[in-house]
C-alpha positions as CSV (number, residue, x, y, z in Angstrom):
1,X,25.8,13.9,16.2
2,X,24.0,11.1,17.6
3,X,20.3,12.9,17.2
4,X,21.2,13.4,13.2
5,X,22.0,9.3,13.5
6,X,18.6,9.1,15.1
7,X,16.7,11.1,12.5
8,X,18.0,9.6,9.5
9,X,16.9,6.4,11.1
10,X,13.5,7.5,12.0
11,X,13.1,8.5,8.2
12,X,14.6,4.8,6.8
13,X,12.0,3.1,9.3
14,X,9.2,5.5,7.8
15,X,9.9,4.8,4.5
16,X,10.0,1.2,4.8
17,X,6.8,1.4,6.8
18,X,5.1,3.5,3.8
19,X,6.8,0.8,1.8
20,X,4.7,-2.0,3.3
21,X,1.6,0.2,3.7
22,X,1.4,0.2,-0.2
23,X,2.3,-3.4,-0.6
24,X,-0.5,-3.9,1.4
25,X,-2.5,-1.7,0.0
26,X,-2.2,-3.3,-3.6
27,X,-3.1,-6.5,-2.2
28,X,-6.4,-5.4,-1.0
29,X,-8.5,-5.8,-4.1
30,X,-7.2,-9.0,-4.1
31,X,-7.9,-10.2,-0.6
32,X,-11.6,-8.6,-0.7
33,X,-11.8,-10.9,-4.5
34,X,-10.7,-14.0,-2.5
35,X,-13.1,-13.6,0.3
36,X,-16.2,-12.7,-1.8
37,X,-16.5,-15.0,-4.4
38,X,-16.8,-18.4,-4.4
39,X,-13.6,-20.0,-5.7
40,X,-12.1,-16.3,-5.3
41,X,-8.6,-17.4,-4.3
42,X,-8.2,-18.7,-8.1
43,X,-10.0,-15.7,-9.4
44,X,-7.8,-13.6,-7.4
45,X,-4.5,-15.3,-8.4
46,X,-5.4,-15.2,-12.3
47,X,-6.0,-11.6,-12.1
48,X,-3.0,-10.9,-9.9
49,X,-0.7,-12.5,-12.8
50,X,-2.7,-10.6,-15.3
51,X,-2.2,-7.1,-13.5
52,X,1.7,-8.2,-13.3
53,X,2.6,-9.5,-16.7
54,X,4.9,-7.1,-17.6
55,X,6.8,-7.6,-14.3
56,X,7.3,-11.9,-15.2
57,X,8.3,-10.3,-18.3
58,X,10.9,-8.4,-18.0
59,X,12.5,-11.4,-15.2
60,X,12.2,-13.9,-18.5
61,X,14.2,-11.5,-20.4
62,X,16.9,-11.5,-18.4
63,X,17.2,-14.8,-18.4
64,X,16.1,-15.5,-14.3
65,X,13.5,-18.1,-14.0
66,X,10.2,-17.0,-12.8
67,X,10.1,-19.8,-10.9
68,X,12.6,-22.0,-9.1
69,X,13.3,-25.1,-11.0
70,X,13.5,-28.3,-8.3
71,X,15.1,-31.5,-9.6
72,X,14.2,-35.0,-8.8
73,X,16.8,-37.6,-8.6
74,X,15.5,-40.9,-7.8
């Protein structure tokens, strides 16, 4: 019993590494942008939101804010 607890362990752990393998990997173009060209980091950012429009589009439509509102009160 306790070796079929460690096997479906191993597999969660090697999913989530594969997981953040290919988060990595998509960042990749991105990082090699930002390092290359001058003023890359807003290069890189203004593709990065182009690539995942659809993505800030479907969070808008269900009504979460893409971005956390902060409030001032003074």
């Amino acid at each position: 019993m306790e070796k079929r607890t460690r096997n479906k362990q191993k597999g969660i752990d090697m999913k989530a590494v594969e997981w953040i393998l290919r988060q990595l990997r998509s960042l990749g173009p991105y990082l090699a942008i930002e390092l290359l060209l001058p003023g890359g980091s807003i290069v890189a950012l203004v593709l990065w939101t182009y690539r995942h429009r659809a993505a800030a589009h479907r969070t808008a439509a269900h009504g979460v804010p893409a971005l956390p509102t902060v409030r001032c009160t003074a």
